[in-house]
KEKELUM-349899 format. One line per field, with one value per residue (C-alpha): residue number from 1; x, y, z. Coordinates in pm, 1 decimal, always signed. Example, Ala and Ser with C-alpha at 12.3 -4.5 7.8 and 13.67 -1.06 7.14 Angstrom:
BEGIN
filum (1/2);
east (+1230.0/+1367.0);
north (-450.0/-106.0);
up (+780.0/+714.0);
END
This chain:
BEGIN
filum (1/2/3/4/5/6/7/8/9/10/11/12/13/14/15/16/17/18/19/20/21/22/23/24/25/26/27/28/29/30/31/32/33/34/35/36/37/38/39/40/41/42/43/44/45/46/47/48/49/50/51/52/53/54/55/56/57/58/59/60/61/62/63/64/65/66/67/68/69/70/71/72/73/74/75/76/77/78/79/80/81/82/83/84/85/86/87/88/89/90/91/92/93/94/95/96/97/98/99/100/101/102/103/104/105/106/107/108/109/110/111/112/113/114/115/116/117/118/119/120/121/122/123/124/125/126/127/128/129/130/131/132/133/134/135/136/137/138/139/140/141/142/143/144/145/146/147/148/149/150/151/152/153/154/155/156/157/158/159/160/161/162/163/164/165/166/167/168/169/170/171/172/173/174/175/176/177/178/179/180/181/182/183/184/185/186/187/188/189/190/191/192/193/194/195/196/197/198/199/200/201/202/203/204/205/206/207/208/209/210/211/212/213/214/215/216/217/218/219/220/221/222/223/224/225/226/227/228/229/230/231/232/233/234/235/236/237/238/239/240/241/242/243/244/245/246/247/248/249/250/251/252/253/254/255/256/257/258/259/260/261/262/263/264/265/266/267/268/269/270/271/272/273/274/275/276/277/278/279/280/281/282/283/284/285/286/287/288/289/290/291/292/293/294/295/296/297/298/299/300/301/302/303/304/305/306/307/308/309/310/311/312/313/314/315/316/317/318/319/320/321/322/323/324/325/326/327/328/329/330/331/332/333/334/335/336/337/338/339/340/341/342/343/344/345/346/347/348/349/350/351/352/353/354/355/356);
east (+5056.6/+5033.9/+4747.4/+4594.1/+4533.5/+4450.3/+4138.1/+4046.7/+4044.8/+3826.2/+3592.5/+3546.2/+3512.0/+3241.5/+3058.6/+3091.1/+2961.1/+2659.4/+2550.0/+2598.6/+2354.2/+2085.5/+2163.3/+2064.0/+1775.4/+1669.5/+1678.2/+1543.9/+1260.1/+1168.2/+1202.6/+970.7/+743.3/+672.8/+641.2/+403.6/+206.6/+215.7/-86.7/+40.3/+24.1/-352.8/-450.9/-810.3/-981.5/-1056.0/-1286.2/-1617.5/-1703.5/-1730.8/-1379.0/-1220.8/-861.8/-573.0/-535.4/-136.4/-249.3/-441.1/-153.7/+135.1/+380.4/+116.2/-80.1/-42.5/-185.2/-446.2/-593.7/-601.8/-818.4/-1024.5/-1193.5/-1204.4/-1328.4/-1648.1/-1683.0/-1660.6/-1630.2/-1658.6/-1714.0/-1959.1/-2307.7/-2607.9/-2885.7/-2926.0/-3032.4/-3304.4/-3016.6/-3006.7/-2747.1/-2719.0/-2365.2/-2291.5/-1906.4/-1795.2/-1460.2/-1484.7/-1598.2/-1403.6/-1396.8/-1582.0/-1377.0/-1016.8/-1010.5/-1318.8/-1419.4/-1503.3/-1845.7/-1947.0/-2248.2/-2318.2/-1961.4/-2107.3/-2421.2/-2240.6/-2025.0/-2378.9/-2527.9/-2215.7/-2186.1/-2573.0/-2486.8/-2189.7/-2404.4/-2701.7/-2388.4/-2305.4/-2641.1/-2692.2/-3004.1/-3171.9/-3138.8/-3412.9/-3419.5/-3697.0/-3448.4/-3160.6/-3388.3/-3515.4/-3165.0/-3057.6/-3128.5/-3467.7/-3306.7/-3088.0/-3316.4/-3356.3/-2928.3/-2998.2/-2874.9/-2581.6/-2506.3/-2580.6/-2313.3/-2038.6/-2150.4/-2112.6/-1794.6/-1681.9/-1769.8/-1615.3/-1254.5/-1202.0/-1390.3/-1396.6/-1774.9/-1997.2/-2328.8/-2575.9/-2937.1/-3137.9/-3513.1/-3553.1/-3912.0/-3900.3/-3554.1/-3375.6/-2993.5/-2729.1/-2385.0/-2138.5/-1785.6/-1498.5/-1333.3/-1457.8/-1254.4/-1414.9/-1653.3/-1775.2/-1465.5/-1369.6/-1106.3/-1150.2/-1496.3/-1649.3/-1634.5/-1493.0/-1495.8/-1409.1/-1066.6/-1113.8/-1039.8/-688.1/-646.8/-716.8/-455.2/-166.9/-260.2/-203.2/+102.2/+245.1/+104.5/+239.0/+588.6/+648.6/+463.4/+708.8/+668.8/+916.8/+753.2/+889.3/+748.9/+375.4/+431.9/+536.4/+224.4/+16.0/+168.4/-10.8/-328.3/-262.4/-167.5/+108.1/+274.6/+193.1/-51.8/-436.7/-617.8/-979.9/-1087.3/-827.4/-719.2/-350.2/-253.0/+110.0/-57.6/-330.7/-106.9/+189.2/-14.7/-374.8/-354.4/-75.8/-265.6/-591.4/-306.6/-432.4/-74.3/+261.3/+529.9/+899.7/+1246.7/+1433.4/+1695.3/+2040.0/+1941.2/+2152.3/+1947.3/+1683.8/+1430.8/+1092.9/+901.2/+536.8/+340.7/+1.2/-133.4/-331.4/-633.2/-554.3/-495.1/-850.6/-1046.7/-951.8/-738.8/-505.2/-762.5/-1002.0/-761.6/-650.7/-1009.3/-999.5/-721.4/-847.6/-1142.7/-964.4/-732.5/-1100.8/-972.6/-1002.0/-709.1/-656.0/-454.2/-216.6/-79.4/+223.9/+22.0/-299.8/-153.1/-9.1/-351.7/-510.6/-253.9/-353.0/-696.9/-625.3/-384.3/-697.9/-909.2/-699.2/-633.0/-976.0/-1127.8/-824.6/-958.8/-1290.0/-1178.8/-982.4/-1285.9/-1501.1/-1193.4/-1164.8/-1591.8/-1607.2/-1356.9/-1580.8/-1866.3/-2253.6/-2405.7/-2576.1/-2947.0/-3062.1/-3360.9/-3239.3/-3330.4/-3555.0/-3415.5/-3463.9/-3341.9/-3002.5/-2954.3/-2980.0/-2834.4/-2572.3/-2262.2/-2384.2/-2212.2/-1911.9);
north (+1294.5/+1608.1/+1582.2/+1891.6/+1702.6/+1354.1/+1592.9/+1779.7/+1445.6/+1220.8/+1499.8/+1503.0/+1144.1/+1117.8/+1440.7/+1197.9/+885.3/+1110.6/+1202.8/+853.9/+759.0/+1026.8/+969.8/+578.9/+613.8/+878.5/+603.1/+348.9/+575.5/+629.3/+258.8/+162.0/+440.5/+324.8/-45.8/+117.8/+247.0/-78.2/-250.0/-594.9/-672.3/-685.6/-947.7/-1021.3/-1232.1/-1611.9/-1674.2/-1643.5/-2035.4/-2282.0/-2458.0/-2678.1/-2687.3/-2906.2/-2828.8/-2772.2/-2491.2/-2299.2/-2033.7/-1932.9/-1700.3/-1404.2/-1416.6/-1025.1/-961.1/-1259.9/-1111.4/-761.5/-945.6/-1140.9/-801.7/-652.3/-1022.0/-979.9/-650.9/-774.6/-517.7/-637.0/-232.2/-115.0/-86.3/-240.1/-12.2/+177.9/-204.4/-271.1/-554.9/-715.7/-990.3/-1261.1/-1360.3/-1713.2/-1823.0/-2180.8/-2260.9/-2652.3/-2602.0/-2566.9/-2236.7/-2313.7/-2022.5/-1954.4/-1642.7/-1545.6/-1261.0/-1474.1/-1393.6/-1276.5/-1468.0/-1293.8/-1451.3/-1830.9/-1659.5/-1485.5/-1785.1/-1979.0/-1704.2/-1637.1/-2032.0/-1984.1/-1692.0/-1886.5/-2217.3/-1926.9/-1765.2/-2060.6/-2234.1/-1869.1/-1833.6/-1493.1/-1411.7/-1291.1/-1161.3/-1368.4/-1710.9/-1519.6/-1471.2/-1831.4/-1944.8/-1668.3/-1808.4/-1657.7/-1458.8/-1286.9/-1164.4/-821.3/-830.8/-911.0/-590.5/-617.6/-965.3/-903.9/-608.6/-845.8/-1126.6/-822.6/-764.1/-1116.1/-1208.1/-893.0/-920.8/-1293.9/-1400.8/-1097.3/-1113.7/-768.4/-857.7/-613.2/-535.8/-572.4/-489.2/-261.6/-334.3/-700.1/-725.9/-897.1/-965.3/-1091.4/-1124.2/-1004.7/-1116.8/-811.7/-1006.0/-1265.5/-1572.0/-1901.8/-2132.2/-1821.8/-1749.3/-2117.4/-2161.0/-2518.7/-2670.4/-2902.7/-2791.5/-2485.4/-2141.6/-1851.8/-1732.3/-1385.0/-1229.2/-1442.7/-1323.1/-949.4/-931.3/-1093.7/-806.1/-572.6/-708.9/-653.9/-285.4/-160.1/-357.6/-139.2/-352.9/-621.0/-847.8/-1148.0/-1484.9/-1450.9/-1111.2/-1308.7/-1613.3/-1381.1/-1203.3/-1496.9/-1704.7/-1435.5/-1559.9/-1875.8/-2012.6/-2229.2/-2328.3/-2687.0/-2699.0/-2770.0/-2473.7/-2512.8/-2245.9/-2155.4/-2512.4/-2578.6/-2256.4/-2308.1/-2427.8/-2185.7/-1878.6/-2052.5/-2191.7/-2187.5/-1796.5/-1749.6/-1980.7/-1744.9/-1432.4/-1303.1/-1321.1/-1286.0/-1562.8/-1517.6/-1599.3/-1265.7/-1160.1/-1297.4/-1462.3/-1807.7/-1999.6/-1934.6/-1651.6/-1588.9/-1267.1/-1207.4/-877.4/-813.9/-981.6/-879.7/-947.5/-830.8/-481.9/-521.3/-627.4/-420.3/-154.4/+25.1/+254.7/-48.6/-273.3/-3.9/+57.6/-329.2/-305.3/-35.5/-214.9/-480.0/-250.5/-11.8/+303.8/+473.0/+475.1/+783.2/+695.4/+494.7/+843.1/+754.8/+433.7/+654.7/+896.8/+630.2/+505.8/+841.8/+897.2/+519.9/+607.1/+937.0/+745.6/+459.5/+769.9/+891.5/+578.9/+521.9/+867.5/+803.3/+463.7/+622.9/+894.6/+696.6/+446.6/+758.5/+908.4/+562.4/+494.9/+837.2/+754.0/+486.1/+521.6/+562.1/+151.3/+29.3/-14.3/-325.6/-353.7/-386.9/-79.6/-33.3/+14.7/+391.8/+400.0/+294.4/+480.4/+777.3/+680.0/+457.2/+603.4/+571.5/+277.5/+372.6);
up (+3159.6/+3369.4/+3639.7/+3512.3/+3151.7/+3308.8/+3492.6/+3194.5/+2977.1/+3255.4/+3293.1/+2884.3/+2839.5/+3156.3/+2907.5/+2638.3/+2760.5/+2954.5/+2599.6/+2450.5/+2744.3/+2703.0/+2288.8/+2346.6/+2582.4/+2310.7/+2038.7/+2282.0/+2388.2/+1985.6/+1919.9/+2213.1/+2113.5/+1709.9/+1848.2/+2093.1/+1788.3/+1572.2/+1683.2/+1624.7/+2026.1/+1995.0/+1800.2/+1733.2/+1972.2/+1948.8/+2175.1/+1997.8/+1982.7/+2279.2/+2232.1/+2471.5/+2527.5/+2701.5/+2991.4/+2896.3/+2627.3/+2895.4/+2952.9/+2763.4/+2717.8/+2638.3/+2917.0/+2953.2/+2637.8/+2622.5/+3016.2/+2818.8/+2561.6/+2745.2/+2809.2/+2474.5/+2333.6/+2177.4/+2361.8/+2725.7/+2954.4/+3344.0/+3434.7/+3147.3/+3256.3/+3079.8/+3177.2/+2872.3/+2776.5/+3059.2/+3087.4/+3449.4/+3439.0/+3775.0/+3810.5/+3844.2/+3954.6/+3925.5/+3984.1/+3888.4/+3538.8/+3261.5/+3060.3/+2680.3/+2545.1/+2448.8/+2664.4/+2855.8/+3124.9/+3422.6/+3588.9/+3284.9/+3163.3/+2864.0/+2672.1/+2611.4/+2484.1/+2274.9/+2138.8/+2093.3/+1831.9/+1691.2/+1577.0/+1438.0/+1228.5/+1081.2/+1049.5/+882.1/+677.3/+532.0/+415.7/+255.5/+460.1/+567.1/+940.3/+1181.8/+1528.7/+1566.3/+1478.6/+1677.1/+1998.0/+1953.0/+2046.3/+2332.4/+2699.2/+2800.6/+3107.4/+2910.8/+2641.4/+2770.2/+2680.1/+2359.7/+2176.3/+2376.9/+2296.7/+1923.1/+1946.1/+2084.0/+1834.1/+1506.9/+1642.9/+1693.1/+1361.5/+1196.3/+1363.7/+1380.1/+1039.0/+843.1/+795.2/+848.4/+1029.1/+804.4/+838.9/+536.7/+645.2/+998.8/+950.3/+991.1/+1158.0/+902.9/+841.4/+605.6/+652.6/+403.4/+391.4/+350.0/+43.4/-210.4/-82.3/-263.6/-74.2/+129.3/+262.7/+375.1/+47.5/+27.5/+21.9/+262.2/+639.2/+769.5/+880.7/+660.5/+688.3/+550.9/+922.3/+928.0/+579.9/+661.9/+975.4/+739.8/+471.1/+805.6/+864.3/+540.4/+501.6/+860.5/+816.4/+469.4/+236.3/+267.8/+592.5/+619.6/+720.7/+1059.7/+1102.1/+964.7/+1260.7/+1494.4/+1491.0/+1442.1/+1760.8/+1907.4/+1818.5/+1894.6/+1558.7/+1478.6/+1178.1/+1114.2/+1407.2/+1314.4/+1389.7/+1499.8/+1267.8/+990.9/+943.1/+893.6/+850.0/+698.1/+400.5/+393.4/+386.6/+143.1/-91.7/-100.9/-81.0/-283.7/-579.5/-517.1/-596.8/-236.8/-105.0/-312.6/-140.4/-237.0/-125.6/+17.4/-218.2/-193.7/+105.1/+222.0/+381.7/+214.4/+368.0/+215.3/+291.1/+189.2/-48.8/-93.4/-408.8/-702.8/-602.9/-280.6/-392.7/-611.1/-322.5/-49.9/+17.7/+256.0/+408.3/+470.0/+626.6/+867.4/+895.1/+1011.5/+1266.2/+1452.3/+1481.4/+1674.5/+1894.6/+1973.1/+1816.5/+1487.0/+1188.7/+1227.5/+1569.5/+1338.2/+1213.3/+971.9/+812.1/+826.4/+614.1/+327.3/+354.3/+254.8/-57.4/-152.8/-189.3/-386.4/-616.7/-640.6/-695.4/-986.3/-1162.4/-1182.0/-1353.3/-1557.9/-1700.4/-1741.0/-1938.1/-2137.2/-2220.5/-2325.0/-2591.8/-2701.0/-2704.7/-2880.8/-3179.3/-3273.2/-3575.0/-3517.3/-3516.6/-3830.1/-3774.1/-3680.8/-3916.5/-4268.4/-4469.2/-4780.1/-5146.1/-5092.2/-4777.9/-4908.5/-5180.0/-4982.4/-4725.0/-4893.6/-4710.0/-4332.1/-4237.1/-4481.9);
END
């Protein structure tokens, strides 16, 4: 081949393989920006009861993402000030005792208060008993009571994202609370009876899953995310229990989670779909609603799954003045009642043909 031609054809094939780069950093760049968007990274935050753990379990793989929570757990913030709260707080630093919580801001005194009221509200949540401030304050070290709306705030949000239970005040007069959980799970929340905590917040995160992977997530998309939290398939959780079970069968039974074996696939693969009582108890808008929550933002950030969300609830919207319209044609086709009090002799003959 002519030198000229050799030139020519090494100067197009460097061209073509300078596109091919810039075409698969382009690809790379969109790739990295949508997993960037999908929230799944920041899981909801464990550390909201004392807990103690091998020493072997202490760090893992995620310890980028668990040092990231460990300052968005129950609303720690080592830089926010409390003086809007009259809240002085005395750091105390001990390096030879061992952390009570899965992840916890160190120096931060306020994070083992927290833990202690949030296991009260769950021992109060599950005897079905009204909550006070009084009761709450009763149980708050007395040098940290000027914190207390502060620790309340991390406690509501603790309980919200890891439980699925909204902290709600019934009486602003006399202080009162109740919690309310987000879905009607039996045995408040627990699914099986006896001892337990409610599993609504697990429950909630998998629903996530599902609704930002398409509707469809596959099982290892579900254990992906939830190795994140620190739960393990056929590992005892200290809060949801085994959770293989949990999510395979016990919510699958309840109709909370479909569970079914991918199409065609060999081996076997099983991917997971919202249920039907799923879809009646919550909703696409509230489980975003949920996430954002978690990740400190509002669902309108999650732009593409914000916008599903919206056309779910106009589709709910729809379906529902069409049932009601429906029940009033079908309530209106119907003939006036008969009386209830039996009528006289004259009565019926002249009104013999009401009821006919």
């Amino acid at each position: 081949m002519p030198r000229g031609q050799k030139s020519k054809l090494h100067t197009h094939e460097k061209h073509h393989q300078a596109q091919g780069g810039i075409q698969h950093r382009r690809t790379a760049q969109a790739t990295a920006a949508k997993e960037k968007e999908f929230p799944s990274l920041v899981p909801p935050p464990l550390s909201v009861l004392p807990h103690r753990e091998p020493a072997a379990r202490s760090r893992n793989t995620l310890e980028t993402s668990q040092r990231a929570l460990s300052t968005k757990s129950a609303g720690v913030s080592p830089t926010r000030s409390y003086k809007g709260a009259n809240c002085k707080i005395e750091k105390k630093q001990s390096s030879s005792q061992a952390p009570l919580t899965t992840v916890q801001s160190q120096g931060d005194p306020l994070t083992e208060t927290t833990g202690v009221l949030v296991q009260f509200l769950m021992h109060m949540y599950k005897r079905k008993k009204l909550i006070t401030k009084a009761n709450m304050l009763k149980i708050v070290n007395k040098k940290y009571k000027n914190c207390f709306p502060e620790i309340l705030r991390r406690a509501s949000f603790s309980l919200e994202v890891v439980f699925g239970v909204d902290l709600k005040e019934v009486d602003s007069t006399k202080h009162s609370y109740t919690l309310v959980s987000k879905m009607d799970l039996p045995n408040n929340g627990t699914v099986s009876r006896g001892r337990g905590f409610p599993k609504t917040g697990l429950l909630m995160n998998i629903l996530g899953v599902i609704f930002m992977k398409g509707n469809c997530a596959t099982e290892e998309n579900i254990w992906e995310f939830l190795n994140k939290m620190r739960v393990y398939a056929g590992k005892r959780h200290f809060i949801f229990g085994e959770p293989r079970k949990l999510i395979t069968q016990d919510l699958v039974k309840l109709k909370y989670l479909e569970y079914r074996q991918v199409a065609n696939s060999d081996p076997a693969r099983y991917e997971f779909l919202w249920g039907p009582r799923a879809h009646a108890e919550t909703s696409k808008m509230k489980v975003l609603e949920f996430w954002a929550k978690i990740n400190h933002t509002v669902p309108s950030a999650f732009h593409s799954w914000y916008e599903e969300a919206l056309q779910d609830e106009e589709e709910q919207v729809k379906a529902t003045v069409a049932l009601q319209a429906e029940a009033d044609a079908t309530a209106s086709e119907y003939p006036r009642e008969c009386p209830t009090v039996p009528p006289t002799p004259n009565e019926v003959e002249v009104d013999s043909s009401h009821c006919g």
